[in-house]
C-alpha positions as CSV (number, residue, x, y, z in Angstrom):
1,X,0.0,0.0,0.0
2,X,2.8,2.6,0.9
3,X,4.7,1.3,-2.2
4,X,1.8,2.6,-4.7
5,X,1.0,5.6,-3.0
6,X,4.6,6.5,-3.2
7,X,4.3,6.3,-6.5
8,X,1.0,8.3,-6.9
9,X,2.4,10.8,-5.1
10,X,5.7,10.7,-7.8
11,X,3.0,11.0,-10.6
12,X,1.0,13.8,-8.7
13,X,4.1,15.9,-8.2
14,X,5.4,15.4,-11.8
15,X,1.9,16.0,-13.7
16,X,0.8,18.5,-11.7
17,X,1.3,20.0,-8.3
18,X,5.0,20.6,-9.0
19,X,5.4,20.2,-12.9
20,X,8.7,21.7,-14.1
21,X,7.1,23.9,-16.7
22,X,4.1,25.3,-14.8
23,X,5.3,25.4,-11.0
24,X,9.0,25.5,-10.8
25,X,8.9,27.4,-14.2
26,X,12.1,25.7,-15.0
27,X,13.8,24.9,-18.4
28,X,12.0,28.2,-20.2
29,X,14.3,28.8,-22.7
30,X,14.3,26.0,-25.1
31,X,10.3,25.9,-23.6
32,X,9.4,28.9,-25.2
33,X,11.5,29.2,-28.3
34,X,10.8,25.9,-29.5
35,X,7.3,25.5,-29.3
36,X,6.1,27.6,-32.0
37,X,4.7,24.2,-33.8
38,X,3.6,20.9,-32.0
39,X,6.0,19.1,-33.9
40,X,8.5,21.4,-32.5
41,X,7.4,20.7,-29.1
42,X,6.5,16.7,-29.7
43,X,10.8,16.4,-30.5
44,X,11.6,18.6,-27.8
45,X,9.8,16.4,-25.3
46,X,10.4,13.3,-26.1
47,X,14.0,14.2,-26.2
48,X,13.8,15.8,-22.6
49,X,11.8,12.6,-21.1
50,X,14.6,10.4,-22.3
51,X,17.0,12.6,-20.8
52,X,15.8,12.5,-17.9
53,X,14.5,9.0,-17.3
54,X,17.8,8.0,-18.2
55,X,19.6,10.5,-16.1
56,X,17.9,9.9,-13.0
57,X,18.3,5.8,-13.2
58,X,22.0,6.6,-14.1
59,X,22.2,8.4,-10.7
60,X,20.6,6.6,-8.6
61,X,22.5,3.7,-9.6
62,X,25.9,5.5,-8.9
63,X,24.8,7.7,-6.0
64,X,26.4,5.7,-3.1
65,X,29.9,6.1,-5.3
66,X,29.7,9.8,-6.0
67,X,31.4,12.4,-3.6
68,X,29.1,14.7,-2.6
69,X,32.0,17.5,-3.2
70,X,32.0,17.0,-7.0
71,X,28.2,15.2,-7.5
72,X,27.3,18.1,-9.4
73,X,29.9,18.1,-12.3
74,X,29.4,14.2,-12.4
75,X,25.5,14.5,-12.9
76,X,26.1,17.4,-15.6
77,X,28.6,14.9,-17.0
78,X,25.6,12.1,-17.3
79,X,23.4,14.1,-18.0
80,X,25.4,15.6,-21.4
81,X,26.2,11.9,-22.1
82,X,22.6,11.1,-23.0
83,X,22.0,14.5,-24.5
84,X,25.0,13.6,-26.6
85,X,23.1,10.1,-27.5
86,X,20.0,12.0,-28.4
87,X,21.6,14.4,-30.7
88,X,22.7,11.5,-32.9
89,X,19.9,9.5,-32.9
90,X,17.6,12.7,-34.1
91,X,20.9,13.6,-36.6
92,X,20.7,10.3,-38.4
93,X,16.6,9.5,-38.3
94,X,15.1,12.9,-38.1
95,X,17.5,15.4,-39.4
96,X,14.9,17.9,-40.2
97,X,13.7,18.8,-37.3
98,X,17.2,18.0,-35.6
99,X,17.7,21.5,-37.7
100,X,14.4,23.0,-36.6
101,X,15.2,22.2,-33.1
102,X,19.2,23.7,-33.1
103,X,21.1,24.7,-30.5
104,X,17.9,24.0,-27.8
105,X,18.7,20.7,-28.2
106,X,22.8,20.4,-26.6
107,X,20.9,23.2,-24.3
108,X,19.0,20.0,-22.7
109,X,22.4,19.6,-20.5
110,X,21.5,22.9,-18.8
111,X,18.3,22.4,-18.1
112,X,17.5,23.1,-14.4
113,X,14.6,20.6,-14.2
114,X,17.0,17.9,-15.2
115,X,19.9,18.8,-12.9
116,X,17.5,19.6,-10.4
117,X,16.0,16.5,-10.4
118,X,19.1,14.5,-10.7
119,X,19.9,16.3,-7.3
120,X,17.1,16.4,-5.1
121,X,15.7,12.7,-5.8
122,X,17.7,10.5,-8.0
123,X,20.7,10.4,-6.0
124,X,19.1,10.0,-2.6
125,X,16.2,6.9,-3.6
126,X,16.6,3.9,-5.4
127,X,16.4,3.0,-9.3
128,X,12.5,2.1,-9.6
129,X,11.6,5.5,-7.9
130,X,14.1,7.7,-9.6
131,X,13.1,6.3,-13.3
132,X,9.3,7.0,-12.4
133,X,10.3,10.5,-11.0
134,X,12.0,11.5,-14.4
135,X,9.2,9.6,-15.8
136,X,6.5,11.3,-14.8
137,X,8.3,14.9,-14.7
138,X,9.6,14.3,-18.3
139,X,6.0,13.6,-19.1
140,X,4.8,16.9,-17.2
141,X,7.3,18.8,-18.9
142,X,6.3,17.5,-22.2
143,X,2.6,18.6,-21.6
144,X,3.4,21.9,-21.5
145,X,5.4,21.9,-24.1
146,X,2.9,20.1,-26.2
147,X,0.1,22.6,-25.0
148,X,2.2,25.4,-25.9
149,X,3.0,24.2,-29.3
150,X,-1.1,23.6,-30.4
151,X,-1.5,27.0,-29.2
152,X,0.7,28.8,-31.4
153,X,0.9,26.9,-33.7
154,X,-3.1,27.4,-34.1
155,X,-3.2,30.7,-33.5
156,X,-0.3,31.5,-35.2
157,X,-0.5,29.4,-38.9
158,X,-3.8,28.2,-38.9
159,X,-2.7,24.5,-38.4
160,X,-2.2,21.7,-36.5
161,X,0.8,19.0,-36.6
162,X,2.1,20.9,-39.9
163,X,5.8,19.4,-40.2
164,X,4.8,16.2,-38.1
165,X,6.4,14.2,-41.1
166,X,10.0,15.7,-40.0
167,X,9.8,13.0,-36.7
168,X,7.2,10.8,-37.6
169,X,8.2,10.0,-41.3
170,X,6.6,10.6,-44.4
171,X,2.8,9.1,-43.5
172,X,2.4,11.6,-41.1
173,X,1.7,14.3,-43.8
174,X,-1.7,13.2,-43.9
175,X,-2.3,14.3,-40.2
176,X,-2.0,17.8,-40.7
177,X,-5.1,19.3,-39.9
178,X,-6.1,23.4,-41.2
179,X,-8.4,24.6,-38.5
180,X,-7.9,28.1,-39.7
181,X,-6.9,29.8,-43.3
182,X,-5.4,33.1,-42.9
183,X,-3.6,35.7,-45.5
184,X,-0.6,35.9,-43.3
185,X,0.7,34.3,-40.3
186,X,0.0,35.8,-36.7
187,X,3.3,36.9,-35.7
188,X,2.5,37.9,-32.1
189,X,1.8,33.8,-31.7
190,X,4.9,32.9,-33.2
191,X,7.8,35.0,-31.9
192,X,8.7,34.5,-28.0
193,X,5.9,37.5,-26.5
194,X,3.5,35.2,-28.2
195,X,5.2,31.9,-25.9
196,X,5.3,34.5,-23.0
197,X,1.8,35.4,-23.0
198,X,0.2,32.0,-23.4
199,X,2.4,30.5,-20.7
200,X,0.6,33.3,-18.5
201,X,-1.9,31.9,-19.7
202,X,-1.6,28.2,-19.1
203,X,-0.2,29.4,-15.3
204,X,-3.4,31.4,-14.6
205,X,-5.8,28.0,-15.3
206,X,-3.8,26.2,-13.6
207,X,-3.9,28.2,-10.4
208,X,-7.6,28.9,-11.1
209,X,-8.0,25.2,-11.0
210,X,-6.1,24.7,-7.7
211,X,-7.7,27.2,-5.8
212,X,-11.1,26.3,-6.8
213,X,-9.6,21.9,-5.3
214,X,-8.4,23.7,-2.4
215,X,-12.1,25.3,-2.1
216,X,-13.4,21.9,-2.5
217,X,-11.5,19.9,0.4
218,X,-12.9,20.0,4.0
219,X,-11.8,22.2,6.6
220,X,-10.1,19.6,8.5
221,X,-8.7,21.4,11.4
222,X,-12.3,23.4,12.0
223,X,-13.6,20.0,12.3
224,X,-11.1,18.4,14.5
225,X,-10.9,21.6,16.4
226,X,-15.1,20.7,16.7
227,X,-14.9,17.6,17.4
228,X,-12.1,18.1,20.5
229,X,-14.9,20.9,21.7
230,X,-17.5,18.4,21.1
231,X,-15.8,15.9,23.5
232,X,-14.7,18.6,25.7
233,X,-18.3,19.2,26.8
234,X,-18.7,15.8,26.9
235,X,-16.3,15.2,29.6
């Protein structure tokens, strides 16, 4: 029973209540330069959640051997490894959007969700729990990126998954999907103010949503505080 809700709780934390993108607000460079298409945003992610699934079990696997006086350098050291690893992969199969994606990708080694990570959880629990943890933040962190992408790219060209070909391969084309036509592209949507403004955005439902959960739970310590008055009387 404690094993799975430790693991609900890793999922909770990394979907939501302290997703990278939307809480810590970590990793917002490559997030809002790259997402100006889904497809953009769909490489970006996936190549993020490997990173840091792989990071984390890498760490926790090597954390009782680590120093704590150099941990840091080692973990950036892993961490580049695999970013390294990714960068070819996308080079050979999907060299397109390897281009589209530039220097954001190699930026994946700075990416404070992925150090941070690699810090505060990876290298204190064991393998299982730090591969879900970078699991399900990876996956977080991806959401956001993928709900940033369909926004400007919507609002921005009129389309949906235009370019999905450059990761998925050449059947892909068919997916694209014109929800609007316009005489020119939106600009505001696609340059960085546009990413800016519809992260505010994204932040403001989510905190609209939490506060309206929190509204929802009982007031346990005004009923505990009841109940000891309750008994108090009793007595």
């Amino acid at each position: 029973m404690k094993f799975n809700q430790e693991y609900r709780d890793l999922a909770w934390q990394g979907l939501w209540k302290n997703n990278p993108g939307l809480v810590q607000l970590l990793g917002l460079c490559p997030l809002l330069a790259v997402t100006s298409t889904f497809t953009n945003a769909l490489g970006l992610g996936l190549a993020t959640l490997f990173v840091l699934i792989c990071s984390n079990a890498t760490v926790s696997l090597i954390r009782h051997w680590v120093p704590k006086e150099i941990r840091i350098p080692i973990f950036v050291l892993i961490i580049a490894a695999f970013v390294t690893c990714v960068q070819l992969l996308m080079n050979a199969f999907t060299y397109d959007l390897y281009k589209s994606l530039g220097i954001f990708l190699p930026l994946i080694v700075t990416n404070c969700a992925i150090i941070g990570r690699a810090e505060a959880y990876a290298s204190k629990n064991p393998l299982k729990q730090a591969s879900f943890d970078g699991l399900m933040m990876g996956i977080g962190f991806m959401l956001v990126l993928l709900a940033l992408g369909m926004i400007r790219e919507i609002l921005g060209q009129g389309t949906l998954f235009d370019g999905a070909h450059l990761l998925l391969g050449d059947w892909a084309k068919s997916i694209r999907i014109e929800v609007f036509q316009f005489d020119s592209q939106f600009l505001l949507a696609i340059l960085p103010p546009g990413a800016f403004i519809a992260m505010g955005f994204l932040i403001a439902i989510k905190n609209a949503i939490d506060a309206k959960l929190e509204q929802r739970k009982p007031k346990l310590t005004e009923q505990a505080i009841e109940r000891v008055r309750v008994n108090f009387d009793a007595q």
